[in-house]
C-alpha positions in Angstrom: 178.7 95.8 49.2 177.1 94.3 52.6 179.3 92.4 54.5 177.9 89.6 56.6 178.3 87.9 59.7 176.5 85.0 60.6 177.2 82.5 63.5 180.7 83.1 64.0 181.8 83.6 60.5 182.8 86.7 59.7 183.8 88.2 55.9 184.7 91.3 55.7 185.9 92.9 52.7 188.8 94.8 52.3 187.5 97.6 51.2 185.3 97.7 54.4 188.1 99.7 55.9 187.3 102.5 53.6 184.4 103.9 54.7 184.4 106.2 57.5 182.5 104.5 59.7 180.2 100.6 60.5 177.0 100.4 60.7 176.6 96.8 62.3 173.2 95.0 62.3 172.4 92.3 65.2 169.0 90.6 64.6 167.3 87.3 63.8 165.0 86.2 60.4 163.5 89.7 59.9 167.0 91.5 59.6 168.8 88.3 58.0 166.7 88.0 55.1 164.5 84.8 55.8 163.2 83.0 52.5 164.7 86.4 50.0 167.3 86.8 48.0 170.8 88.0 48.5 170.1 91.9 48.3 166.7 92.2 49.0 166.7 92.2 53.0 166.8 95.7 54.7 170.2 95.6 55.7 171.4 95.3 51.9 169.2 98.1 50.8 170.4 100.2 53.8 173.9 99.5 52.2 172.4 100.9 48.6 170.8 103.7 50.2 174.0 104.9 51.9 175.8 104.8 48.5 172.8 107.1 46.9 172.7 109.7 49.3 176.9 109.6 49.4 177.1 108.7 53.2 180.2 107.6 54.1 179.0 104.1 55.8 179.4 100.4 55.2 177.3 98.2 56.4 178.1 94.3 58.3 175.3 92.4 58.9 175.5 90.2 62.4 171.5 89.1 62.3 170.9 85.1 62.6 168.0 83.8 61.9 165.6 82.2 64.9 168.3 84.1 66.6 166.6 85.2 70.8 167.9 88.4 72.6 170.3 85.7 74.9 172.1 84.7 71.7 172.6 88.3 70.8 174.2 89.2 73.8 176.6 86.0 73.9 177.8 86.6 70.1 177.9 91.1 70.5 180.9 91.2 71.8 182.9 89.4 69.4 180.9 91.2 66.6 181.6 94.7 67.8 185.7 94.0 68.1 185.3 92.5 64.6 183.3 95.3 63.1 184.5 98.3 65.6 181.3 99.9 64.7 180.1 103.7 64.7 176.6 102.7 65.3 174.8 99.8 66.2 171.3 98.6 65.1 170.0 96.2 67.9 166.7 93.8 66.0 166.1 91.5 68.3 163.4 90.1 71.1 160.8 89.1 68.2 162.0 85.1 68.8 161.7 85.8 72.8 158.2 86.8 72.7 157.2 84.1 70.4 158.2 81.5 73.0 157.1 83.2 75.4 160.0 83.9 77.2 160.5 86.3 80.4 160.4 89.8 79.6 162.5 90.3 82.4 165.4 88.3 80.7 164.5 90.3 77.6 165.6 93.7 79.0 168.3 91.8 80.7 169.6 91.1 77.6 169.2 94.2 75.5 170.7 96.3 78.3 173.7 94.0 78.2 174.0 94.3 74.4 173.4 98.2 74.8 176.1 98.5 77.0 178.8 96.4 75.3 177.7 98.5 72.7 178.3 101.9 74.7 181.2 100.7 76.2 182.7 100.7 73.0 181.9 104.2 71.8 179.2 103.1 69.0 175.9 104.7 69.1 173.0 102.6 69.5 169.7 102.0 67.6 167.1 99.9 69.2 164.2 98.2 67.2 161.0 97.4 69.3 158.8 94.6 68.3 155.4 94.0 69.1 153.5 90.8 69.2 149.8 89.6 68.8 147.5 90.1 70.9 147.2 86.0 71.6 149.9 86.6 73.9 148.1 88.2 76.7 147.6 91.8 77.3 150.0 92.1 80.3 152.6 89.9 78.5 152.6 92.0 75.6 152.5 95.3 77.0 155.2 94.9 79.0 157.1 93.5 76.6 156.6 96.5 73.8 157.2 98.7 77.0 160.7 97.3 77.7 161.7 99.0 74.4 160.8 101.7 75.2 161.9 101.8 78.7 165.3 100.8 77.8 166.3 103.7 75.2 165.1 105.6 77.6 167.1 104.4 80.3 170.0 104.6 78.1 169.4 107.4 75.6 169.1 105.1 73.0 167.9 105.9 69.6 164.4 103.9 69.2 162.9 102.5 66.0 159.0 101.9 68.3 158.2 99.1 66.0 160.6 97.8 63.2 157.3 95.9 61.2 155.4 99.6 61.5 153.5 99.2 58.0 153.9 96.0 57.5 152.7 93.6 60.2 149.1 95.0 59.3 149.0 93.6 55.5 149.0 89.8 55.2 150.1 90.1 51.6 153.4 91.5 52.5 154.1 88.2 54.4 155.7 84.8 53.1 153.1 81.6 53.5 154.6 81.4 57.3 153.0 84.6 58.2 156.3 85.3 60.2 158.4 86.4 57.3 158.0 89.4 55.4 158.1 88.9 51.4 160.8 91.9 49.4 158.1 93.8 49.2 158.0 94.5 52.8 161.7 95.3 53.1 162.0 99.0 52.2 158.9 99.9 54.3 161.1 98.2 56.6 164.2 100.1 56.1 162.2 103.5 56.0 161.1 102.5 59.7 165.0 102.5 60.8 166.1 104.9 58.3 164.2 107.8 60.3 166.0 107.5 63.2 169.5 105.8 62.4 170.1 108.9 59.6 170.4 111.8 62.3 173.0 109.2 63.9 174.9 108.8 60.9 177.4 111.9 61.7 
C-alpha cells in the first residue's frame, strides 16, 4: 500500500519496514494526485506495479500540491530521515515556471534536494518539466535545460519530461488544463518507469 506524506504528516505503515528498500516521491499536484482518486495517481500505480513484477519496493509519497522547488528543498530533509529511502524521485519545478520564477533559484534548489539526497546514500531520479511556449523562448529553454544540466552535473537518472505523451492531448487533462485526468496517469508512470526500473537494484 502507498504510504503518504504530505505537509509534515507522515504515516507510515508498519509493514513499510518490510520491503527491502523506499522509493520516496517529492513533487507538487501532478505527483499528488490533483482532483483523482485515492489510487489512481502515478505514485499509487508505481506501488501496484512493483507488487506485479515482485520488486521488493514500497513506495511513500512526499508530493504536495502547488508545492515550488524552494518548498521541496525546505521539507527533503526531514522526508528522507523519515523514509531513509533507496531512491529518490525528484517532480518538481512545474509551479516555479508557472510563476515565472528564476531559473537560477530553480537549479538552486534541485541541486540542494539532489544533494541531501546523495548525501544520504539514495539514488536519485530527476523529472524535467517543460512549459508553454507563452513563456518566452529563452525562459523556457533554459529552464527545460536546467534538467538536463543538472543530472548531468550530478549523474542523476533523468525522466526528460515527466508529461511526455500527455501534455500534447487536451482530453487527458481535467477542466483546469493543468491537471491530468486517471487516464493520463499510467502514460505517466511509464515515463518514470523507464528509467527508475534499472535503479531499482
Amino acid at each position: 500500500m502507498l504510504k503518504f506524506i504530505s505537509a509534515g504528516v507522515f504515516l507510515l505503515f508498519s509493514f513499510a519496514a518490510q520491503a527491502a528498500g523506499t522509493i520516496l516521491v517529492v513533487g507538487d499536484s501532478l505527483s499528488a494526485g490533483y482532483g483523482l482518486g485515492a489510487n489512481q495517481s502515478w505514485p499509487s500505480l508505481l506501488e501496484k506495479r512493483l507488487r506485479e513484477q515482485r520488486l521488493d519496493y514500497s513506495v511513500v509519497n512526499a508530493s504536495i500540491s502547488g508545492d515550488t522547488t524552494a518548498g521541496g528543498r525546505s521539507r527533503i530533509g526531514a522526508a528522507l530521515d523519515q523514509a531513509r529511502p533507496a531512491v529518490v524521485i525528484i517532480a518538481l519545478g512545474g509551479n516555479d515556471g508557472l510563476r515565472g520564477l528564476p531559473v537560477a533559484a530553480l537549479r538552486d534548489n534541485l541541486h540542494a534536494m539532489i544533494e541531501a539526497a546523495r548525501a544520504r546514500k539514495a539514488r536519485i531520479v530527476l523529472a524535467g518539466m517543460k512549459l508553454p511556449p507563452n513563456y518566452g523562448i529563452d525562459y523556457t529553454r533554459a529552464f527545460e535545460q536546467s534538467y538536463a544540466d543538472l543530472a548531468k552535473r550530478h549523474k542523476a537518472a533523468l525522466v526528460p519530461f515527466l508529461l511526455d505523451g500527455v501534455a500534447e492531448k487536451r482530453e487527458l487533462f481535467q477542466p483546469d488544463n493543468i491537471h491530468p485526468v486517471a487516464e493520463a496517469q499510467p502514460i505517466i508512470l511509464d515515463n518514470v518507469w523507464k528509467v527508475l526500473k534499472p535503479q531499482l537494484k
